[in-house]
C-alpha positions as CSV (number, residue, x, y, z in Angstrom):
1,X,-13.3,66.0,-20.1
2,X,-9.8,66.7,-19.2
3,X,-9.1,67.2,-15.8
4,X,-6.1,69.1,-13.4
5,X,-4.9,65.3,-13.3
6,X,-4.7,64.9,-16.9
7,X,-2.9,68.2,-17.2
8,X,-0.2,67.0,-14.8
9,X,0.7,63.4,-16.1
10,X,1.0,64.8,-19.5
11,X,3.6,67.7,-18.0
12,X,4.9,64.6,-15.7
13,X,5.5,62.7,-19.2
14,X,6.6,65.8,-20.8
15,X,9.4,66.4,-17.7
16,X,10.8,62.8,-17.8
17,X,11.0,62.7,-21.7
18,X,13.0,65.6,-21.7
19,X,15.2,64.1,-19.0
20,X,16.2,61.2,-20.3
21,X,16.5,62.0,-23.8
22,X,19.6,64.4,-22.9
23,X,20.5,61.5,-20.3
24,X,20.4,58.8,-22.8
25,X,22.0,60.5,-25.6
26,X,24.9,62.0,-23.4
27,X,25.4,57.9,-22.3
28,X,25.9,57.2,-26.1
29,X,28.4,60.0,-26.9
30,X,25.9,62.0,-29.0
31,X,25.4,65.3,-29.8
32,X,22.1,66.3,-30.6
33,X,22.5,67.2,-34.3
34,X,24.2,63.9,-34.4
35,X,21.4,62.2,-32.9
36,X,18.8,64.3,-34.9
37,X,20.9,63.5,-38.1
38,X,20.3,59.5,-37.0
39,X,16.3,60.0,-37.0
40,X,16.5,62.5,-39.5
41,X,15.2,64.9,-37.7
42,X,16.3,68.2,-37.1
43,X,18.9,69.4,-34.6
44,X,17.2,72.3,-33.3
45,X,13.8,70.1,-33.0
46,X,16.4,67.7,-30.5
47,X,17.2,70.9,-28.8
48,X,13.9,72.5,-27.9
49,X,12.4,69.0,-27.0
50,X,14.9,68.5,-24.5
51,X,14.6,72.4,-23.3
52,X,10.9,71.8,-23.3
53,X,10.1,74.1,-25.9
54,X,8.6,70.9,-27.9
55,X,6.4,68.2,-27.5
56,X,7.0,65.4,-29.9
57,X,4.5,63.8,-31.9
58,X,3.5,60.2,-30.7
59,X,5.4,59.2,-33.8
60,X,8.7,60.8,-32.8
61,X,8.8,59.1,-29.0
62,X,8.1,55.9,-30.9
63,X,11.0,56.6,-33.0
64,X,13.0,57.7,-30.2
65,X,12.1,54.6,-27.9
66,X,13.3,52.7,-31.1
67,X,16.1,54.3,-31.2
68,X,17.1,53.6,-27.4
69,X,15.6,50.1,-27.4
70,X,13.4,50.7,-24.1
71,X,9.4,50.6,-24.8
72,X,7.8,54.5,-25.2
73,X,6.9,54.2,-21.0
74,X,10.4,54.0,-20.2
75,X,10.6,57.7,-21.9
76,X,7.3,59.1,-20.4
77,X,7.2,57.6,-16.9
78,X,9.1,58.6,-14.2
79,X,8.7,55.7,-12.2
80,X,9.5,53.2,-15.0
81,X,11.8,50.6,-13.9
82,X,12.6,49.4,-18.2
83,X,15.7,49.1,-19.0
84,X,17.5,50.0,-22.2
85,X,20.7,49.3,-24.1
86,X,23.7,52.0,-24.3
């Protein structure tokens, strides 16, 4: 059973992926169609995930933690002292 708690950290995880997705990819000089075009993704998808119109697939933060070389926590918690290469 899924509690008010549950609810939360997900939205918490949800909040800091968006965050530092536009944070990271700003750092590297990337636009988001360029970043999208990297992970052949779609621009628009980049877009509305860091609007928070989106949540991405378990597969996609994988990809995107690949893509920043950090492990997936450093995208989902807020309190995640990992680093990661720009």
């Amino acid at each position: 059973m899924l509690t008010v708690c549950h609810y939360a950290d997900r939205f918490a995880a949800m909040v800091t992926l968006r965050l530092r997705l536009r944070e990271w990819r700003e750092q590297r000089g990337l636009t988001q169609g360029q970043l999208a075009q990297q992970m052949s993704l779609h621009r628009s998808y980049i877009a509305k995930i860091e609007i928070g119109d989106r949540t991405p697939c378990l597969t996609v933060v994988w990809q995107l933690a690949q893509f920043f070389h950090c492990p997936m926590e450093a995208l989902l918690r807020s309190d995640s002292t990992e680093g990661r290469e720009v």
